[in-house]
N, C-alpha and C positions, 0 to 999 in steps of 0.2 A: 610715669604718671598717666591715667589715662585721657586719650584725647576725650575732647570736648563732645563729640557724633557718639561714643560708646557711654559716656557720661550722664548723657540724657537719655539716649535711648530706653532704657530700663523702663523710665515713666510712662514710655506709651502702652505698657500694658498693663498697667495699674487701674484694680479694678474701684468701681465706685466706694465699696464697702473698707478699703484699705488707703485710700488716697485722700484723708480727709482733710490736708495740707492746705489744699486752694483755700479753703473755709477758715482756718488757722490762721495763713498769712493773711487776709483780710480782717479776723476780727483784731490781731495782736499790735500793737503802735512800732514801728518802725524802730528795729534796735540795730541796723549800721545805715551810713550815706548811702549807701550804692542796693541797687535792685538786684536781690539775693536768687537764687534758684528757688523754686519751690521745694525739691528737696530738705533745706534747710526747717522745714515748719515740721516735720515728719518727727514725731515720737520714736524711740528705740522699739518700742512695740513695731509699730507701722517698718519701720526700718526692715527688722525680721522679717516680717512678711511681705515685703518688696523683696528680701534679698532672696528669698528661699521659692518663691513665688517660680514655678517649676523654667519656664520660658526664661524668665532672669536669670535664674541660678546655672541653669545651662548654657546658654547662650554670653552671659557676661561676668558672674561674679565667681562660677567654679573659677575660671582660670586666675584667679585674684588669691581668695582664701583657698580654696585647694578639699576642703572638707566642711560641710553646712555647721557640724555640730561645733565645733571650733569657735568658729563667727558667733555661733548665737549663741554660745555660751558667753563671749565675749561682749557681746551688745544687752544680757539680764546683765552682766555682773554692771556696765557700765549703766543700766535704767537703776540699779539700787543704789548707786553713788548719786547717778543726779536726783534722783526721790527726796535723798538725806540735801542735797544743797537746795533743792525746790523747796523746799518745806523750812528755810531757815536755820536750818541743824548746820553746827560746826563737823566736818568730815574726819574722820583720826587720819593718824601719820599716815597707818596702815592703808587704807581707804583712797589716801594721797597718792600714794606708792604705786598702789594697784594701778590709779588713773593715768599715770604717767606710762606705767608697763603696757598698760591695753593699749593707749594711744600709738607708743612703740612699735606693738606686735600688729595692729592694724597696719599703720604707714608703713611698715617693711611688706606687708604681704600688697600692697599696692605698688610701693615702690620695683618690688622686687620682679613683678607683672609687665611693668611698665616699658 
């Protein structure tokens, strides 16, 4: 897993134009007890471009996923899933299936880093 010091690091070089989180967690009502990272406010868009963001992707997330295109294929297919649950739309089997695999194939390239 990775430590907590490499975890954050990422966001300090997150530029204005892609970090619109701070703004996000402030306007949105508070959905767990506990004081969440900022991360957590970041769209799979924004995600993408924090992960790929040249200084990130070298310095912390190559050695996690191993190949960019991998990852962000991995992070559209999961922005078209959350779109269909954002919007109130029921998800198919299929759709279900998927979520569970990316999640899988995500946590193993983290785990496996770790």
């Amino acid at each position: 897993m990775l430590n907590y010091k490499k975890k954050t690091e990422f966001w300090k070089g997150v530029s204005k134009r892609i970090g619109k989180a701070p703004k996000r967690k402030e306007t949105l009502p508070p959905r767990q007890p506990c004081d969440l990272h900022i991360i957590y406010y970041s769209s799979f868009d924004q995600l993408k471009k924090i992960i790929v963001q040249n200084e990130n992707w070298e310095k912390i997330f190559k050695t996690y996923f191993g190949r960019q295109t991998g990852v962000i294929s991995r992070l559209n297919e999961l922005d078209d899933i959350r779109d269909t649950i954002a919007h109130n739309r029921i998800i198919s089997t299929f759709d279900f299936s998927s979520l569970k695999t990316l999640y899988d194939q995500i946590m193993g390239c983290i785990e496996r880093s770790g």
